[in-house]
C-alpha positions in Angstrom: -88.2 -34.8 52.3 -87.0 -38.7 52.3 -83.2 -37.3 52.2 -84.1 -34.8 55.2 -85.5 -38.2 56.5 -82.5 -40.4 55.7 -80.1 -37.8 57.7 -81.9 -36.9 60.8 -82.4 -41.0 60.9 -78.6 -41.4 60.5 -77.7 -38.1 63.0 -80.0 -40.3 65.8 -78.3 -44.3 65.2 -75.0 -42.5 65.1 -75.5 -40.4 68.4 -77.2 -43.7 69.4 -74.1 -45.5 68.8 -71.7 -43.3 70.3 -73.6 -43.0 73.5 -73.2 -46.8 73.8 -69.2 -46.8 73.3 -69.3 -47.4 69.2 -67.3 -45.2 67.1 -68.8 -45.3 63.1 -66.9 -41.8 61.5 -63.1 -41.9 60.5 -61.4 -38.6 62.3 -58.9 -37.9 64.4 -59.0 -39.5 68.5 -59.0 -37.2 70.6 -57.6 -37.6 74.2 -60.7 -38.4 75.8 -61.1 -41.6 73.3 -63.6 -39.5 70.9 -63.6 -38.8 67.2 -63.4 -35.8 66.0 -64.3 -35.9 61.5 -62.2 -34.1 59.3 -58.5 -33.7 58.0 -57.5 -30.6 59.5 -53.9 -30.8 61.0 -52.0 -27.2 62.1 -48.4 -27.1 61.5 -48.2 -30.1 59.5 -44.8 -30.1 59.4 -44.3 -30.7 62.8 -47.1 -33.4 63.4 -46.9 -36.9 63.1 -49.5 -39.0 61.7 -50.7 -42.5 63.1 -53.7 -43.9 61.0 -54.6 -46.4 63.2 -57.2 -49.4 61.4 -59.4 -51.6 63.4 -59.6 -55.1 63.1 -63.1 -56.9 60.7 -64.9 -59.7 62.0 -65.7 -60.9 58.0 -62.8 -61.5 56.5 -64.1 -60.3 53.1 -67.5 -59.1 53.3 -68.6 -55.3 53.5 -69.6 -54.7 57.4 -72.7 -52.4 57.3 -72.4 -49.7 60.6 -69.6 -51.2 62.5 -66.1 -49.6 62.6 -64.6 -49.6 66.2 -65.8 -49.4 70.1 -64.7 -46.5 72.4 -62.4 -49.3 74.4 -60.3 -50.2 71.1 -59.2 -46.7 70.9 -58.4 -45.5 74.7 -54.4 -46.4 74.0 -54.2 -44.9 70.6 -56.0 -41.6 72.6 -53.2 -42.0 75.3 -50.8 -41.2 72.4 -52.1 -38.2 71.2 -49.9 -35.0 71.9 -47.0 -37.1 72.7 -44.1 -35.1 71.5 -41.1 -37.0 69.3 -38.5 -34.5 68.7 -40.6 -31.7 68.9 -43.0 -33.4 66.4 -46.7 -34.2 68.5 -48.7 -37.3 67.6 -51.7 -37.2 66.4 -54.1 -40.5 65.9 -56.8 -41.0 62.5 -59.0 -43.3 63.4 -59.7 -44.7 59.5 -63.2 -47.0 58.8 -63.3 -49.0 55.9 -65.2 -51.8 56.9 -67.5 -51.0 54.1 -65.1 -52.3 51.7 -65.1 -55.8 50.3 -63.4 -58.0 48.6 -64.0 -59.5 45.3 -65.1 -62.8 46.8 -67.1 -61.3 49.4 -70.1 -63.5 49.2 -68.3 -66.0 51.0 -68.1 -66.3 54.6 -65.4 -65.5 56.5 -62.2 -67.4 55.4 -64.1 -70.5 55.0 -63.8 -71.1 51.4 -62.1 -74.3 49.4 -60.9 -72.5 46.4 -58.6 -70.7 45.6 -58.8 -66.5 46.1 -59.7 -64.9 42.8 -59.6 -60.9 42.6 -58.9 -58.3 45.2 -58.8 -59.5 48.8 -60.5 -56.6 51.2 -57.4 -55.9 52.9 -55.7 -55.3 49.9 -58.9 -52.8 49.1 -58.4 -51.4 52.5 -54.5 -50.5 51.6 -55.1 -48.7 48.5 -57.9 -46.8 51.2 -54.8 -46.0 53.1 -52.4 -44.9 50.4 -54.7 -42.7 49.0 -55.7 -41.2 53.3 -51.7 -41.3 53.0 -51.0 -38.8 49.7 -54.1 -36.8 51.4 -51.4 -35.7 54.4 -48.7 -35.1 52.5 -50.7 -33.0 49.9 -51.8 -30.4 53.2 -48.3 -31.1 54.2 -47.5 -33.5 56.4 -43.7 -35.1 55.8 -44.3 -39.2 54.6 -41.5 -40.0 56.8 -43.8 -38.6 59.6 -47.0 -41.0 58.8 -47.2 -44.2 60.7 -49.6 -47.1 59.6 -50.6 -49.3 62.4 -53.9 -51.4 63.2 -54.9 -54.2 65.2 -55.8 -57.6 64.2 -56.9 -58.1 60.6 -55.7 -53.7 60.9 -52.8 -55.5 62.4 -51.8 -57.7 59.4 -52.8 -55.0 56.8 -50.2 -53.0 58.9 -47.6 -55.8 57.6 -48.5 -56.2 54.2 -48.9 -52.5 53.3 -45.4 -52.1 54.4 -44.0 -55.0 52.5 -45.4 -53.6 49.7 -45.1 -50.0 49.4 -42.1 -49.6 52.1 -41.1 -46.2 50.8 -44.8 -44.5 51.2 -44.8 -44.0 54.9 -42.4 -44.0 57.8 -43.1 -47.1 59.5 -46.1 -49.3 61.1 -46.8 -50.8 63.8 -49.4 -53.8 63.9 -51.2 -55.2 67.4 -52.1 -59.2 67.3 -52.1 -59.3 63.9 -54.9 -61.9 62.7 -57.5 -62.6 59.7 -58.5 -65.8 59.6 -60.6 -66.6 63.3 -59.2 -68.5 66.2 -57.0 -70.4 64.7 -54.8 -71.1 68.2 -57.4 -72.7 69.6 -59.5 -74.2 67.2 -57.5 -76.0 65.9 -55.4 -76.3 69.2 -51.6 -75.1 68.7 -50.8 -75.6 72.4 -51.4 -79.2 72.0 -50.4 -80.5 68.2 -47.6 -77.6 67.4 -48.3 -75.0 64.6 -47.4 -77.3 61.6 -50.2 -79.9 62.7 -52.7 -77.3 63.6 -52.2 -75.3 59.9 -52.2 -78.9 58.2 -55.5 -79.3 59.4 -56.7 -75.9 58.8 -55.5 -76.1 55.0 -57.3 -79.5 55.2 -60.7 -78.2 56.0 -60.2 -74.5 54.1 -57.6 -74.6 51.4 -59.1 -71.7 49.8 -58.8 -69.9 52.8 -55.3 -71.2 54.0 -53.8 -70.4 50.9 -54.6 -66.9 50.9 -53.4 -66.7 54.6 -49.7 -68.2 53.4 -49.7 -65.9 50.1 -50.0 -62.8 52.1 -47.5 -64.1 54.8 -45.1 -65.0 51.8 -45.8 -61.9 50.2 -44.5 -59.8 53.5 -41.6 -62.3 53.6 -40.4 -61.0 50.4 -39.3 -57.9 51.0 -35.6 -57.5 52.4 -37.0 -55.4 55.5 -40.3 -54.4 56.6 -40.0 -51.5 59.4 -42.9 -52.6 61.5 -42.9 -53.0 65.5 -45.2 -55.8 65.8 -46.7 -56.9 69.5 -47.9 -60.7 69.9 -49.4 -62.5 73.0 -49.2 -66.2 72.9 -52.7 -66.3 74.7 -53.8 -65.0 71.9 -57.2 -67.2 70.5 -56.6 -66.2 67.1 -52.7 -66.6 66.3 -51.3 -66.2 69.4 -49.0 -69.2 69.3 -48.6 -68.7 65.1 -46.8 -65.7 64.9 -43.1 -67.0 65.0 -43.2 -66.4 61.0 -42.6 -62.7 62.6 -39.3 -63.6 63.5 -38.5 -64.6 59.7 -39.2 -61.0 58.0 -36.2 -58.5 58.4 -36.6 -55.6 59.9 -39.7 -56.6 62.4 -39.1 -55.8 65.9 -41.6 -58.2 67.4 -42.7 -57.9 71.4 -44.3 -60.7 73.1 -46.5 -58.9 75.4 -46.2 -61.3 78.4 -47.4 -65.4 79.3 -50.6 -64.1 81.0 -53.2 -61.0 81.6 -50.9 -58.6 83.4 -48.0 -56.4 82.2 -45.5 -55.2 84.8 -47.2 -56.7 87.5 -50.1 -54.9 86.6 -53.4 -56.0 85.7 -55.1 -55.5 82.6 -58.7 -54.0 82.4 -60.5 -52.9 79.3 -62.5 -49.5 79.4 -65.8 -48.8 77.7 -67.6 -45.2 77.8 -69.1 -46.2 81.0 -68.0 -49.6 82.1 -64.8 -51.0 82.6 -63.4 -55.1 83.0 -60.8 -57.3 83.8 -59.2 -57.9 80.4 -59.4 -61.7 81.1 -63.4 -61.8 80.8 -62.9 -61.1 77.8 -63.9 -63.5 75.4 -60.5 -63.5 73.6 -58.1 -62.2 76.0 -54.7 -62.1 74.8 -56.4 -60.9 71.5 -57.4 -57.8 73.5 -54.0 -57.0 75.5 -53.5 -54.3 73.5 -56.5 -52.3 73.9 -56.2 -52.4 77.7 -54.7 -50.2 79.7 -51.9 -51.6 81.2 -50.6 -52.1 77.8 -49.6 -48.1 77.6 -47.1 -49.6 79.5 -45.5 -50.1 76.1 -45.7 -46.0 75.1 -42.2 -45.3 76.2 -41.3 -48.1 73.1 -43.7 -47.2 70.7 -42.1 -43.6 70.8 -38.9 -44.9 70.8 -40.0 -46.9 67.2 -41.3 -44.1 66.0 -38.8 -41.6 66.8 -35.8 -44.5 65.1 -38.3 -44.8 62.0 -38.8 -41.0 61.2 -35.4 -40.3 61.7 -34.0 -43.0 59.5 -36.2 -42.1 56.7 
């Protein structure tokens, strides 16, 4: 009876959530921005795969019912069906917030210390190697799966391909970013990124030595196929993402200097409410998830299409 309990109490706070724009189930997007559970892909050979990973607002710590919002996934929707060669996309939204790492207990990246054990973003790849071998087991080509994600999803993009280069076909990371608002806190604009990570090392060495290793770590390899969009309005590390330019084989974008692309303005879209993208409380951080950014679809096939076909 308590189990029958447990379920109908998790069938309402999910319907809850979704009615309200929040998104907790892995599945594939559909077009209309939904999630739909489940693995089932037709013709396999002639799909590709996206498995697209939100961003975490701990760095470390399991996040209990929180995955992604309706208005983070209405661009990856817009690229469902899209047809590469004759190959259509298709999107997997993938939660693992519930992961965390092995120093979890600690907030955020606030700690003086150094990192001992498994980071959750390293957790999180291994998630996504194993979602990875799951395609290609029903069928799906490797060449033809794509990691991307967006913000702390953004930098795991980066890292898993550094590391594992030859499991997928390529990736493509939006505002990559793990460690808060480090643009402005610590105020980039002003001081110059050398200053501003000096005093973030200062004040968190645990933290910003974790931050360098897995920068260093994706510096290593001799070329990391990722497409990487930056906006240097960006809150979090908008105006510390040059380091980009260093790794071989990253095609980095800088979206634009303000809130519009092409002229166009930017507006975010919930299930039922929409907003100028520059209400938001971190802007530049969100350019990616509004849509005038599908601006940038035309490119994004054009990476994908390139990737695939050099594999």
């Amino acid at each position: 009876m308590k189990k029958i309990f447990l379920i109908v109490l998790f069938l309402i706070i999910s319907n809850y959530a979704y009615a309200n724009g929040k998104i907790l189930k892995s599945g594939f997007i559909t077009k209309s921005a939904s999630v739909e559970e489940g693995m089932d892909v037709k013709d396999p050979k002639n799909k590709i795969i996206i498995i697209y990973n939100h961003g975490q607002n701990k760095n470390d710590k399991a996040i209990k019912n929180e995955c992604i919002w309706v208005s983070q996934i209405r661009n990856q929707a817009s690229l469902v069906d899209l047809e590469i060669n004759g190959k259509k996309i298709m999107v997997y939204n993938f939660c693992t917030n519930y992961l965390a790492g092995d120093m979890s207990p600690k907030n955020y990246w606030k700690f003086k210390e150094p990192y001992e054990g498994i980071h959750k973003l390293d957790k999180r790849i291994e998630k996504n190697l194993e979602l990875v071998d799951k395609f290609v087991k029903i069928g799906v080509p490797r060449k033809q799966i794509i990691i991307s994600g967006h913000s702390c999803g953004g930098l795991l993009t980066l890292m898993l391909l550094a590391a594992h280069p030859e499991k997928v076909g390529g990736g493509i990371s939006y505002m990559q970013a793990c460690y808060g608002k480090l643009s402005k806190k610590y105020k980039v604009k002003k001081v110059g990124s050398e200053e501003a990570l000096a005093k973030f090392a200062k004040k968190y060495p645990g933290g910003a030595e974790l931050r360098q290793r897995q920068i260093d770590n994706i510096k290593k390899l001799n070329s990391v196929p990722v497409l990487a969009f930056t906006h240097p309005k960006d809150k979090y590390e908008g105006l510390l993402s040059d380091w980009l330019e260093e790794v071989p084989g990253v095609k980095r974008i800088i979206i634009s200097e303000d809130f519009k692309i092409n002229k166009k303005t930017c507006v975010m879209k919930g299930k039922d409410w929409e907003e100028n993208v520059s209400k938001q409380k971190s802007p530049g951080h969100s350019m990616s998830q509004a849509d005038c950014f599908q601006y940038y679809n035309p490119t994004i096939k054009d990476y994908i299409a390139s990737s695939i076909n050099e594999n």
